[in-house]
mmCIF file of the N, C-alpha and C atoms, coordinates in Angstrom:
data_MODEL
# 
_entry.id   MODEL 
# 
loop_
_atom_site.group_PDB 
_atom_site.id 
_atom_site.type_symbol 
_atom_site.label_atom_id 
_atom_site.label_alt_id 
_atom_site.label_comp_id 
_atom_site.label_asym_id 
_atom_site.label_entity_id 
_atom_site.label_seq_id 
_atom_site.pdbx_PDB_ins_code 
_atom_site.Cartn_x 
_atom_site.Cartn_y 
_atom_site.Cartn_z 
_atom_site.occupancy 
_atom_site.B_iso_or_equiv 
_atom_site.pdbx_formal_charge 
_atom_site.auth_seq_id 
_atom_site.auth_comp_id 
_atom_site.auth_asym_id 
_atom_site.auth_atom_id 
_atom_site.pdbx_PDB_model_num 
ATOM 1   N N  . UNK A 1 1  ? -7.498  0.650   12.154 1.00 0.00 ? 1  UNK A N  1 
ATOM 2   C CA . UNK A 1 1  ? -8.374  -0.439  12.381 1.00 0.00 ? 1  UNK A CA 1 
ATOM 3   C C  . UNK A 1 1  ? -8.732  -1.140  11.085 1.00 0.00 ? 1  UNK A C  1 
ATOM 4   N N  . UNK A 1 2  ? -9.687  -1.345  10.901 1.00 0.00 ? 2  UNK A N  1 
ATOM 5   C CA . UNK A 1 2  ? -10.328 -1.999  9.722  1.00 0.00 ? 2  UNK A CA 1 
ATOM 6   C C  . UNK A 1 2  ? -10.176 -1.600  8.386  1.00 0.00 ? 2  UNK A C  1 
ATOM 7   N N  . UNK A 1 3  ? -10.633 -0.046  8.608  1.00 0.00 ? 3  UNK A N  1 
ATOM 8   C CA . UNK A 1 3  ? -10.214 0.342   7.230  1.00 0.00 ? 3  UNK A CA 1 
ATOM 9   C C  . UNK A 1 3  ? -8.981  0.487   7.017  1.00 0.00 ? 3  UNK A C  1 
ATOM 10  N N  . UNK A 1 4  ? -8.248  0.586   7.595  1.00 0.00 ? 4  UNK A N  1 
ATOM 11  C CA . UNK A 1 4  ? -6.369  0.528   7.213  1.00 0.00 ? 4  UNK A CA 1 
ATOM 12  C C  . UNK A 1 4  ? -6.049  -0.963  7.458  1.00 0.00 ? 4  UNK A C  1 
ATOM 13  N N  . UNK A 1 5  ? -6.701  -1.753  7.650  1.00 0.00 ? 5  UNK A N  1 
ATOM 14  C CA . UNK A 1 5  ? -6.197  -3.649  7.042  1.00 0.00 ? 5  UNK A CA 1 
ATOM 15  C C  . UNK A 1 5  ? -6.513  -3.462  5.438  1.00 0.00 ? 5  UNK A C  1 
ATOM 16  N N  . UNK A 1 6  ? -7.469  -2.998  5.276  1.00 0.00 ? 6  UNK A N  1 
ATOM 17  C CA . UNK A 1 6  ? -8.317  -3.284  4.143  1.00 0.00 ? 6  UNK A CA 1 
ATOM 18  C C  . UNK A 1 6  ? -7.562  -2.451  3.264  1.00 0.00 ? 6  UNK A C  1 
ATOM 19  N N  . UNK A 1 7  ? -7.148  -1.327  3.179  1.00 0.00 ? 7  UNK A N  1 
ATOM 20  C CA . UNK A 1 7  ? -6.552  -0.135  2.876  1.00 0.00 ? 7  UNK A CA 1 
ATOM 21  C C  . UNK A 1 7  ? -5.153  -1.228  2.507  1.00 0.00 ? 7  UNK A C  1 
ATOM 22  N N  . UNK A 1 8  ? -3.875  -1.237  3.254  1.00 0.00 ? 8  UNK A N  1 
ATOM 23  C CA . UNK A 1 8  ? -3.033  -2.371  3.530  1.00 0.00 ? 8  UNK A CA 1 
ATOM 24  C C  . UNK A 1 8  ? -2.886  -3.450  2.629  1.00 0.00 ? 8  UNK A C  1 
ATOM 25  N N  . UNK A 1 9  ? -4.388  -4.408  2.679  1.00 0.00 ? 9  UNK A N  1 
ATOM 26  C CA . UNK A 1 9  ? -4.365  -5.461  1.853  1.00 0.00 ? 9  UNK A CA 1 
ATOM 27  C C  . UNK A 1 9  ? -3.941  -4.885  0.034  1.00 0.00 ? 9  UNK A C  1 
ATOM 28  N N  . UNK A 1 10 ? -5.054  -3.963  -0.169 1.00 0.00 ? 10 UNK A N  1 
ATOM 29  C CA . UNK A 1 10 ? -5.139  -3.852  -0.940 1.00 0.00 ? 10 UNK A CA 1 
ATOM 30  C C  . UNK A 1 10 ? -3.808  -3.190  -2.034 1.00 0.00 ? 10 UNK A C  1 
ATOM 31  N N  . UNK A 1 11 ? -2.884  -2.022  -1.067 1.00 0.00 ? 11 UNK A N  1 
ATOM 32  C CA . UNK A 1 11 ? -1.858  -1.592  -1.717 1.00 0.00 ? 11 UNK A CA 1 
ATOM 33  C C  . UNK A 1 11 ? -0.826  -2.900  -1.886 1.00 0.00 ? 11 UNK A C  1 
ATOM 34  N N  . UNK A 1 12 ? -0.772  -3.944  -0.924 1.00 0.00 ? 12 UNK A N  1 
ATOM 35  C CA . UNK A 1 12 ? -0.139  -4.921  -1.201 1.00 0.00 ? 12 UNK A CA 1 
ATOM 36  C C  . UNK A 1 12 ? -0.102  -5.905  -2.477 1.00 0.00 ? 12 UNK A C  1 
ATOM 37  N N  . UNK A 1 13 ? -1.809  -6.164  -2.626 1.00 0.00 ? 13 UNK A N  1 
ATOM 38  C CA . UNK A 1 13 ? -2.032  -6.927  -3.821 1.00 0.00 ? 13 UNK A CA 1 
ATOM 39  C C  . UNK A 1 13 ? -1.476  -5.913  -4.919 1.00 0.00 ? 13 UNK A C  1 
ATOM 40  N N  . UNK A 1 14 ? -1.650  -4.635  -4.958 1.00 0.00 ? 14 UNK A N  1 
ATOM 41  C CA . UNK A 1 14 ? -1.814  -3.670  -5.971 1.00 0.00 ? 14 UNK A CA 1 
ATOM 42  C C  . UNK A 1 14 ? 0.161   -3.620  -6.845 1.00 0.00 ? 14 UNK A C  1 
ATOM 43  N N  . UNK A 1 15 ? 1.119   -4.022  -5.290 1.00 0.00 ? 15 UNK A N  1 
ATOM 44  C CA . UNK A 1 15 ? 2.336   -4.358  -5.742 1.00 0.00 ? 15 UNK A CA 1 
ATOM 45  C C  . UNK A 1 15 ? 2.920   -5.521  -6.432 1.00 0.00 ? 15 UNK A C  1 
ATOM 46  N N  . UNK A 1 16 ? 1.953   -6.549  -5.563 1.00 0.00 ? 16 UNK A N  1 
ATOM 47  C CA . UNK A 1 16 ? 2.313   -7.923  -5.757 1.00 0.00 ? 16 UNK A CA 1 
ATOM 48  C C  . UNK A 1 16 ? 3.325   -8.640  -4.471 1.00 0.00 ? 16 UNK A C  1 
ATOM 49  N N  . UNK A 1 17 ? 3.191   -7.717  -3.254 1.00 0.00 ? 17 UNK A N  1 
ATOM 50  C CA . UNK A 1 17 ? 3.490   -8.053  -2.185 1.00 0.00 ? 17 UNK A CA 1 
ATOM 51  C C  . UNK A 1 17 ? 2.520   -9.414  -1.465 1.00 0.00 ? 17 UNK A C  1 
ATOM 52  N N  . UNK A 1 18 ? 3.279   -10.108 -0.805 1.00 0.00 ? 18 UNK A N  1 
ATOM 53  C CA . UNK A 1 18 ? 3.016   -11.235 0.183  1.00 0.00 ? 18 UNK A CA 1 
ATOM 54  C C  . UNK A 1 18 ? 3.271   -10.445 1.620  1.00 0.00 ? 18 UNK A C  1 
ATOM 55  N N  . UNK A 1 19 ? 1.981   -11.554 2.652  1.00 0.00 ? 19 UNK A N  1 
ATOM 56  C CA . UNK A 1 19 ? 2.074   -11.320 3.940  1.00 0.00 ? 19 UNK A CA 1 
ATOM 57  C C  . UNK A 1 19 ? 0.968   -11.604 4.748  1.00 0.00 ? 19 UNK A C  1 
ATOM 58  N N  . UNK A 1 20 ? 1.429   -10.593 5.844  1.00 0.00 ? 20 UNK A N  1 
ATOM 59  C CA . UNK A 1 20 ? -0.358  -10.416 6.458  1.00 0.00 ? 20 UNK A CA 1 
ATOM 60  C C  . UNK A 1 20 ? -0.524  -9.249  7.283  1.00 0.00 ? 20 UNK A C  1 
ATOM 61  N N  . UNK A 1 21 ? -1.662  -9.040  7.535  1.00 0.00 ? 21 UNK A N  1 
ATOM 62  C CA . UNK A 1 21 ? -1.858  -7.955  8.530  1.00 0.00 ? 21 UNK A CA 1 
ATOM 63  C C  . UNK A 1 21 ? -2.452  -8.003  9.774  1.00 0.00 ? 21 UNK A C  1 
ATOM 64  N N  . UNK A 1 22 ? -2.956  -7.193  11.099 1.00 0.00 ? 22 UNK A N  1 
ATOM 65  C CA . UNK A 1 22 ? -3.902  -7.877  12.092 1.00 0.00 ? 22 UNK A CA 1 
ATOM 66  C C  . UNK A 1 22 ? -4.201  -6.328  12.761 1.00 0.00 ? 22 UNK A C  1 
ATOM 67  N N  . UNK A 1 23 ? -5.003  -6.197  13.890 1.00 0.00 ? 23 UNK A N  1 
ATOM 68  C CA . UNK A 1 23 ? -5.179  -5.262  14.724 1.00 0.00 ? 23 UNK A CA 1 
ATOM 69  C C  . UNK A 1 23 ? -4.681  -6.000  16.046 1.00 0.00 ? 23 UNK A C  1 
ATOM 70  N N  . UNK A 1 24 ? -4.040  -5.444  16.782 1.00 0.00 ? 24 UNK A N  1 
ATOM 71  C CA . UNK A 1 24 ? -3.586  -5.193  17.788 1.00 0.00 ? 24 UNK A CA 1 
ATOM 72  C C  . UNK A 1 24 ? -4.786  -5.538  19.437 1.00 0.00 ? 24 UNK A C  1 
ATOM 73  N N  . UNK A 1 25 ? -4.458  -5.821  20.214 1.00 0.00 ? 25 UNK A N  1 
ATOM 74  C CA . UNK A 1 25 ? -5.514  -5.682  21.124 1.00 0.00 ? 25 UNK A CA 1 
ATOM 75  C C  . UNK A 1 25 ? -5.144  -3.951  22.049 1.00 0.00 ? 25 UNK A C  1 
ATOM 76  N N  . UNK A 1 26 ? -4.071  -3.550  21.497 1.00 0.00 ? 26 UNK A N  1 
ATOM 77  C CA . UNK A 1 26 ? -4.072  -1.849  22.320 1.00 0.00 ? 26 UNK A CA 1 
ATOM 78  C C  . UNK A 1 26 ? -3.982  -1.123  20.544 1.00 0.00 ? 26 UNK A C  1 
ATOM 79  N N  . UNK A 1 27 ? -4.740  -1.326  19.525 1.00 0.00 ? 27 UNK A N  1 
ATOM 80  C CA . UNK A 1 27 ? -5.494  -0.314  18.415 1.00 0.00 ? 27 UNK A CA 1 
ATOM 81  C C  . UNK A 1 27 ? -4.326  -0.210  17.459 1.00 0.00 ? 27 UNK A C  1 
ATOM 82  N N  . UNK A 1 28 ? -3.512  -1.282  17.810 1.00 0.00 ? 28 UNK A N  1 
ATOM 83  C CA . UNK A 1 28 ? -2.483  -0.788  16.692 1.00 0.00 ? 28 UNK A CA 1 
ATOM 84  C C  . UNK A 1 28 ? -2.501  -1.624  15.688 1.00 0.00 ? 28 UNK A C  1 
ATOM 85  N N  . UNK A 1 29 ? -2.149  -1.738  14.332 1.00 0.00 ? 29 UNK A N  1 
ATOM 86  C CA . UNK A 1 29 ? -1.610  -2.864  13.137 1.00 0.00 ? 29 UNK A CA 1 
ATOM 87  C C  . UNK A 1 29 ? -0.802  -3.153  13.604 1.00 0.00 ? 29 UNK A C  1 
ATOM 88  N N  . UNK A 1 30 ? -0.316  -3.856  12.981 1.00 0.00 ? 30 UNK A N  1 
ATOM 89  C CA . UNK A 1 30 ? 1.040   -5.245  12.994 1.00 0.00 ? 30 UNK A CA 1 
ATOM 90  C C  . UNK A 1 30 ? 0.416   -6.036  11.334 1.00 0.00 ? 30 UNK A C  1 
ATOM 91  N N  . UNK A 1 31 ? 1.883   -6.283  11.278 1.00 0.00 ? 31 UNK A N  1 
ATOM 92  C CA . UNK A 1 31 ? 1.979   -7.481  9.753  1.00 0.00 ? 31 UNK A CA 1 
ATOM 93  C C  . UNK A 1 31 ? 3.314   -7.769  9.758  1.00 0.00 ? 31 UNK A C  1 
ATOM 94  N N  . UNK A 1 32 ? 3.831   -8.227  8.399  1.00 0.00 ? 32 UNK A N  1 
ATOM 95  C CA . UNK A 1 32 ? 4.489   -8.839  7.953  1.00 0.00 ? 32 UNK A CA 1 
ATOM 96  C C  . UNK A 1 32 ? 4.492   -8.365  6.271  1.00 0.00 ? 32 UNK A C  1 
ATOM 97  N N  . UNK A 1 33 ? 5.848   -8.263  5.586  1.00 0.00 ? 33 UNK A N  1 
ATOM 98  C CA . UNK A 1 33 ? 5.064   -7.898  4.210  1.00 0.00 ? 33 UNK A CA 1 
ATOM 99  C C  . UNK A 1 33 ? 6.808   -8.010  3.092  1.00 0.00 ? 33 UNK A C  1 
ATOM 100 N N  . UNK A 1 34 ? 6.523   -8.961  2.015  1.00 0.00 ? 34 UNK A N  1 
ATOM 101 C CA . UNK A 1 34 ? 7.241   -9.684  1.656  1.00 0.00 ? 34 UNK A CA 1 
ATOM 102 C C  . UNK A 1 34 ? 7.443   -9.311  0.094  1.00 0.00 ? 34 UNK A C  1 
ATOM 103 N N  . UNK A 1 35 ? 8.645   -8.763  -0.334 1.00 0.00 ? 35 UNK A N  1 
ATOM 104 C CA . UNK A 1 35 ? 8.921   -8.483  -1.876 1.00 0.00 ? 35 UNK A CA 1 
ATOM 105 C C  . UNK A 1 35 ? 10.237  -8.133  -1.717 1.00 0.00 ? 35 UNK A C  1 
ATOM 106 N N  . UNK A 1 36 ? 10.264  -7.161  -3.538 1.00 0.00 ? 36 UNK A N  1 
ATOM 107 C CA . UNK A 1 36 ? 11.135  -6.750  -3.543 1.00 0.00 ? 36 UNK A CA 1 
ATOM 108 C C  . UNK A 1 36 ? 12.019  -5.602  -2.575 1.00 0.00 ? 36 UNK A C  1 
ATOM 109 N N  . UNK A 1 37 ? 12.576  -5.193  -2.627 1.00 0.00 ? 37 UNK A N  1 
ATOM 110 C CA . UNK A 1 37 ? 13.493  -3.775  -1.479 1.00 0.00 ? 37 UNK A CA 1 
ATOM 111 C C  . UNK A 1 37 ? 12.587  -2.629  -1.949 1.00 0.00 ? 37 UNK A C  1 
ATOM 112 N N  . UNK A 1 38 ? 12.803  -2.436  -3.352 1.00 0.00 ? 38 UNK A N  1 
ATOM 113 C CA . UNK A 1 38 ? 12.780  -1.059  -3.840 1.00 0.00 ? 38 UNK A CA 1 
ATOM 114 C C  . UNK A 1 38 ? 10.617  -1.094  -3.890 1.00 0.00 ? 38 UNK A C  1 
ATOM 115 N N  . UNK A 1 39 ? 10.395  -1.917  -3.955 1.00 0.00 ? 39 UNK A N  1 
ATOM 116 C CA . UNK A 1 39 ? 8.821   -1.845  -4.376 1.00 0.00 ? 39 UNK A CA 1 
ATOM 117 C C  . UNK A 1 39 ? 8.124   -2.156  -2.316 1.00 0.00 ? 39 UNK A C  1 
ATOM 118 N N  . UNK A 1 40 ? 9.343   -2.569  -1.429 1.00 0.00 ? 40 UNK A N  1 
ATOM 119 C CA . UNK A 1 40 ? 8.680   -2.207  0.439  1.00 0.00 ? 40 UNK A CA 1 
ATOM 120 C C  . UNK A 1 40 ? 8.790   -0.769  0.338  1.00 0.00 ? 40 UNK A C  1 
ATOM 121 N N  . UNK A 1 41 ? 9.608   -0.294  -0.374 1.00 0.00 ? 41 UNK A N  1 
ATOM 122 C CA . UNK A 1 41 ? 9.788   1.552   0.045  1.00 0.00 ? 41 UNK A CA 1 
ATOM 123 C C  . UNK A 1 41 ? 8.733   1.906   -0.395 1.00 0.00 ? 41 UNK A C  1 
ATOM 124 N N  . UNK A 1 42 ? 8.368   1.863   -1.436 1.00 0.00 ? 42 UNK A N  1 
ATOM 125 C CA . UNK A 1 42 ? 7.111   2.369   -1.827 1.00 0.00 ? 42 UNK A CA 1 
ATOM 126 C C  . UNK A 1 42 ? 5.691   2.143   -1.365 1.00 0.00 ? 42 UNK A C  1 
ATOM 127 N N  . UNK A 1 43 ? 5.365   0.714   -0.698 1.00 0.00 ? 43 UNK A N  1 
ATOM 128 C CA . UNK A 1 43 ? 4.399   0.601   -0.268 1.00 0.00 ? 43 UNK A CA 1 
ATOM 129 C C  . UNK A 1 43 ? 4.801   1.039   1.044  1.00 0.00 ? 43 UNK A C  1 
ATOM 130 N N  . UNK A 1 44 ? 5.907   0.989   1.782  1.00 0.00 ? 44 UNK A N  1 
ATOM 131 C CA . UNK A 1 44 ? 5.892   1.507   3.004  1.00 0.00 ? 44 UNK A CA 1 
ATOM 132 C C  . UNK A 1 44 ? 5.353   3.595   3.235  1.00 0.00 ? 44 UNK A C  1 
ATOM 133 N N  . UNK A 1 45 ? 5.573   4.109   2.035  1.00 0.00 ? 45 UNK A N  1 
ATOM 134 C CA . UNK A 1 45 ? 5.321   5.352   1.898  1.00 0.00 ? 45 UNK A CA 1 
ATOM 135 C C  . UNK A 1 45 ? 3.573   5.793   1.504  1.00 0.00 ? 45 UNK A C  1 
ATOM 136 N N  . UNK A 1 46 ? 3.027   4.605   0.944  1.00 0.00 ? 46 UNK A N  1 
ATOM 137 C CA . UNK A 1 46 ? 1.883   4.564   0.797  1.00 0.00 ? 46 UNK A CA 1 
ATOM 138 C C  . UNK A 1 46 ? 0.922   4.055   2.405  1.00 0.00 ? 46 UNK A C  1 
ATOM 139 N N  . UNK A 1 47 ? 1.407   3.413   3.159  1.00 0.00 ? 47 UNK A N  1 
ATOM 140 C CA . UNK A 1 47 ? 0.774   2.613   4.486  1.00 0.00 ? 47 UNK A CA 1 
ATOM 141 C C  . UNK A 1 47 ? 1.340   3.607   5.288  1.00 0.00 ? 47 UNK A C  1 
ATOM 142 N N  . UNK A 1 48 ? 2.064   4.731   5.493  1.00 0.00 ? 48 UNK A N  1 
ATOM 143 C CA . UNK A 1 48 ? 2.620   6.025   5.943  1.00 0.00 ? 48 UNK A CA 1 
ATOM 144 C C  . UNK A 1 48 ? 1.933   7.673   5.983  1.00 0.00 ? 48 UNK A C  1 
ATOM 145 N N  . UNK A 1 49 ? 0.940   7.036   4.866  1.00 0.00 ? 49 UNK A N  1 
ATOM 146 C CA . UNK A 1 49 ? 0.064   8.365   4.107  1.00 0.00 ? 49 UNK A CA 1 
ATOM 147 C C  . UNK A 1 49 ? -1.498  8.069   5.396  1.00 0.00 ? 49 UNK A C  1 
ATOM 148 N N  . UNK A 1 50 ? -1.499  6.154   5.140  1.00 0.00 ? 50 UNK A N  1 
ATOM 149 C CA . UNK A 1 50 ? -2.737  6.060   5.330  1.00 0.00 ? 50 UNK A CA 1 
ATOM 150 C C  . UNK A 1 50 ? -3.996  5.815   4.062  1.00 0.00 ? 50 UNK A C  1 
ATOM 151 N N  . UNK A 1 51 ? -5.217  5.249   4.686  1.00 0.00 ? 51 UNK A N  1 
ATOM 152 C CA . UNK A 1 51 ? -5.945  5.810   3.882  1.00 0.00 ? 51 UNK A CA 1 
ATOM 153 C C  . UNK A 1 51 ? -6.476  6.813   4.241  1.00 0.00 ? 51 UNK A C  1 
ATOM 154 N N  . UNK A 1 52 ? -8.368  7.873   3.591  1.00 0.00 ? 52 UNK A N  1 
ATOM 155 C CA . UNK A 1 52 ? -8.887  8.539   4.211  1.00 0.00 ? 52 UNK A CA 1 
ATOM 156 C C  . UNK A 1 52 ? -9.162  8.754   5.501  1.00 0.00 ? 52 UNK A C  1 
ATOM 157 N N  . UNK A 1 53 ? -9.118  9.314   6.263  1.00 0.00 ? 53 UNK A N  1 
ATOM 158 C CA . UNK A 1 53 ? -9.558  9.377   7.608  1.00 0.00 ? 53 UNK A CA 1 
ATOM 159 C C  . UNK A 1 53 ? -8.787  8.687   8.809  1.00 0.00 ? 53 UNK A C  1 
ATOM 160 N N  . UNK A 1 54 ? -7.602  7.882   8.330  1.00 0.00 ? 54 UNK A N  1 
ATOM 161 C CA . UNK A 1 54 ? -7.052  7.103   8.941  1.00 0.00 ? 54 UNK A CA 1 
ATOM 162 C C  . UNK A 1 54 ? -5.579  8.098   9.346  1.00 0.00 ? 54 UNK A C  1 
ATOM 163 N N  . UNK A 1 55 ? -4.839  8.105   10.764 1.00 0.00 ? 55 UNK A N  1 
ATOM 164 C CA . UNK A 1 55 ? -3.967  8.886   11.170 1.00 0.00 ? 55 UNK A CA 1 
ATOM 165 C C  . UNK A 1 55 ? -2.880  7.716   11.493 1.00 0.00 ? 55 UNK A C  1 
ATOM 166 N N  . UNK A 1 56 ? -1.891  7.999   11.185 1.00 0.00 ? 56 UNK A N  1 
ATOM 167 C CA . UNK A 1 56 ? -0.652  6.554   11.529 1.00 0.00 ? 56 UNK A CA 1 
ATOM 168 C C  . UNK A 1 56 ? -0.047  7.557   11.603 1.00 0.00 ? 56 UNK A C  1 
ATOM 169 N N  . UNK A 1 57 ? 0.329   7.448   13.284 1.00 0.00 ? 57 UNK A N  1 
ATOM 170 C CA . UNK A 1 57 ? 1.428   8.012   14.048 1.00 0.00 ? 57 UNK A CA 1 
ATOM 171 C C  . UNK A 1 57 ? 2.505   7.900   14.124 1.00 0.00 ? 57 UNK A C  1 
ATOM 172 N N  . UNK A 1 58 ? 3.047   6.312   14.382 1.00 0.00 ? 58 UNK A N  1 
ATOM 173 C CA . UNK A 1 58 ? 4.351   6.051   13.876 1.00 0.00 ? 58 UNK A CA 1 
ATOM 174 C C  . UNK A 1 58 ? 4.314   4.436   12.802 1.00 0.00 ? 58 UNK A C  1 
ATOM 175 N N  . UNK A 1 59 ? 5.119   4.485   12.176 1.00 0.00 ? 59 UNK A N  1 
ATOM 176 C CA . UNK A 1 59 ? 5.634   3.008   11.227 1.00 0.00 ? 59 UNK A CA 1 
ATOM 177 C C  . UNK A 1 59 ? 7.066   2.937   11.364 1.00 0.00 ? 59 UNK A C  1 
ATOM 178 N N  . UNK A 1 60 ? 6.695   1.820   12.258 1.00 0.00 ? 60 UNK A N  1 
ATOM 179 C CA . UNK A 1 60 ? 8.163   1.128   12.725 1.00 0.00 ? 60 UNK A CA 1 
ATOM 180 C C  . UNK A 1 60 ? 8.193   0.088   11.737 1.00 0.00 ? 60 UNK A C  1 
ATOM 181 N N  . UNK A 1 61 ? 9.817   -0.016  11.089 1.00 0.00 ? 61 UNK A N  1 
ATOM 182 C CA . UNK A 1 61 ? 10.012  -1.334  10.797 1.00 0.00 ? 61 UNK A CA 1 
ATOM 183 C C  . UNK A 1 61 ? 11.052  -2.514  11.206 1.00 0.00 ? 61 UNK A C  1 
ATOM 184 N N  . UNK A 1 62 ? 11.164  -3.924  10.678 1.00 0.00 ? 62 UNK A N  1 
ATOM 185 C CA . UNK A 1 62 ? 12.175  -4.256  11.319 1.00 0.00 ? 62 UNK A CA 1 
ATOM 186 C C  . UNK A 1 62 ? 12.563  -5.518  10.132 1.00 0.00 ? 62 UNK A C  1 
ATOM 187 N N  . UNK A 1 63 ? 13.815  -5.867  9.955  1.00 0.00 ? 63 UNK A N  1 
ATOM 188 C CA . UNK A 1 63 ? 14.254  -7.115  9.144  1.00 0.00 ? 63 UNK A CA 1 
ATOM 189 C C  . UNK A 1 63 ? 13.883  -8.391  9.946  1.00 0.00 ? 63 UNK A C  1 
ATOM 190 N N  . UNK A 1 64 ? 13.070  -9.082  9.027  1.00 0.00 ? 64 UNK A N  1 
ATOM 191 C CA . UNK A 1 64 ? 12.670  -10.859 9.691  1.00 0.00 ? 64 UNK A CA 1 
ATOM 192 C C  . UNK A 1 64 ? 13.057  -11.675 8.305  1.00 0.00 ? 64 UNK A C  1 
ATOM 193 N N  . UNK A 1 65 ? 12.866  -13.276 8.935  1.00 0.00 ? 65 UNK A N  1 
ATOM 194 C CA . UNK A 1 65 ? 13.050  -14.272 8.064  1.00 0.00 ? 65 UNK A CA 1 
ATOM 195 C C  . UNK A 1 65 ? 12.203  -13.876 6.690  1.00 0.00 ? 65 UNK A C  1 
ATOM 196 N N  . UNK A 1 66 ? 12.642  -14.744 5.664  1.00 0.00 ? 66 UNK A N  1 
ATOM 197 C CA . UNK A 1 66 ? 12.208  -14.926 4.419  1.00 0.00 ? 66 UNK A CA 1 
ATOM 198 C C  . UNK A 1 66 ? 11.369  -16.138 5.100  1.00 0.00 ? 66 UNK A C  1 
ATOM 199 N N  . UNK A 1 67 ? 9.493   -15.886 4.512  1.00 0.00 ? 67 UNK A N  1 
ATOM 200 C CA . UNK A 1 67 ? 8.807   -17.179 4.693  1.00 0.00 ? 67 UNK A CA 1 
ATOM 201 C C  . UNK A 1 67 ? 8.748   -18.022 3.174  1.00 0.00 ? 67 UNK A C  1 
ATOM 202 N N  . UNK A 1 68 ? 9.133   -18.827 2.978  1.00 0.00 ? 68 UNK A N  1 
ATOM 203 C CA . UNK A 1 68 ? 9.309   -19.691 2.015  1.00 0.00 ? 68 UNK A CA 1 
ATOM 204 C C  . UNK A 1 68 ? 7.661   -20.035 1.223  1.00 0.00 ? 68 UNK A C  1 
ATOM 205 N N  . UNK A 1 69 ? 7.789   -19.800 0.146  1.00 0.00 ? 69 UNK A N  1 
ATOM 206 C CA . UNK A 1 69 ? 6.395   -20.313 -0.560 1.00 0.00 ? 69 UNK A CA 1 
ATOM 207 C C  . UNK A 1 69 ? 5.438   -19.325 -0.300 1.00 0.00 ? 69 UNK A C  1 
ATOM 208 N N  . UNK A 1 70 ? 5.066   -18.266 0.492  1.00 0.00 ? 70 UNK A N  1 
ATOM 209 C CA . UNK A 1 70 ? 4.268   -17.523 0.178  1.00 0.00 ? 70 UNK A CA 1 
ATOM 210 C C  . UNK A 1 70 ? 3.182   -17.150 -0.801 1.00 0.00 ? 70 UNK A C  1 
ATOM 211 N N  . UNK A 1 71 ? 2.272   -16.709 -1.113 1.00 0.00 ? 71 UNK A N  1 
ATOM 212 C CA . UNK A 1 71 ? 1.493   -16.766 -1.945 1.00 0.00 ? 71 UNK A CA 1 
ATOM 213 C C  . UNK A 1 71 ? 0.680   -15.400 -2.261 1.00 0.00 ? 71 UNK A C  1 
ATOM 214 N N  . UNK A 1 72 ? 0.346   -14.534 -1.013 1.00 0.00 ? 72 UNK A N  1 
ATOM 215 C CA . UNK A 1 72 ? -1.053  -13.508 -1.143 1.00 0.00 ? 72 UNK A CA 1 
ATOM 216 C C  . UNK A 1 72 ? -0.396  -13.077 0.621  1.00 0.00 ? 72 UNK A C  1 
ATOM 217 N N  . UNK A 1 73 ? -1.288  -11.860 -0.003 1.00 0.00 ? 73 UNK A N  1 
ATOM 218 C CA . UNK A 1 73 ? -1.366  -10.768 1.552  1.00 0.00 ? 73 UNK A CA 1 
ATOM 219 C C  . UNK A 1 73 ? -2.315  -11.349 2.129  1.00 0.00 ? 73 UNK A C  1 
ATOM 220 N N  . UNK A 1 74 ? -2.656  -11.488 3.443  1.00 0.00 ? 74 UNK A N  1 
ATOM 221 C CA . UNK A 1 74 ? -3.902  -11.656 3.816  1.00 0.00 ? 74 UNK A CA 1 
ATOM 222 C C  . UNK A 1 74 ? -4.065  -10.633 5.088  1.00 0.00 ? 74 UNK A C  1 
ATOM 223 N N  . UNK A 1 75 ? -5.779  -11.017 5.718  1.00 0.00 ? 75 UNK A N  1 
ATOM 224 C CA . UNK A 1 75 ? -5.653  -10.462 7.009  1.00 0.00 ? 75 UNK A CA 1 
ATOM 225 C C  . UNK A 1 75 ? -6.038  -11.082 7.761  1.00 0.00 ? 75 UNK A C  1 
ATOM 226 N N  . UNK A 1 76 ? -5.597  -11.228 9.427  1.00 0.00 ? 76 UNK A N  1 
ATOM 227 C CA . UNK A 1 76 ? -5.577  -11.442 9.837  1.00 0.00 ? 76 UNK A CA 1 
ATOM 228 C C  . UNK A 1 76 ? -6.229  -11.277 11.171 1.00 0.00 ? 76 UNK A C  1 
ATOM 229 N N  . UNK A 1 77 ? -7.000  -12.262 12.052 1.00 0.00 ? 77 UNK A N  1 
ATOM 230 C CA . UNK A 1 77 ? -7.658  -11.479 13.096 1.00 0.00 ? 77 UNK A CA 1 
ATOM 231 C C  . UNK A 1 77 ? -7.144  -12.252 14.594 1.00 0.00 ? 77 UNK A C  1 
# 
């Protein structure tokens, strides 16, 4: 929920990743999240951990378009 957007945002800025994030209306995240290959593995292993208290069951991913001009992670509601 909340604290894993926030959690999310923040490992993103912390890479220098672009995107966004949201909650779900059945409790799940969803985003989008935009860099290099080798620096998604790593934040994908970090958003995998979680933050405190937070349990992520599964992380699915999938290949999408390049969004052009990008700028910042954000979140999304």
């Amino acid at each position: 929920g909340v604290g894993f957007r926030y959690f999310t945002r923040h490992r993103a800025a912390e890479y220098g990743l672009t995107g966004w994030c949201r909650n779900t209306p059945n409790d799940k995240v969803e985003g989008e999240i935009q860099g290099r290959a080798e620096i998604i593995t790593e934040f994908f292993k970090d958003i995998n951990s979680g933050p405190r208290g937070a349990r992520v069951v599964k992380l699915e991913t999938e290949e999408r378009e390049i969004i052009q001009d990008e700028k910042h992670f954000e979140i999304r509601r």
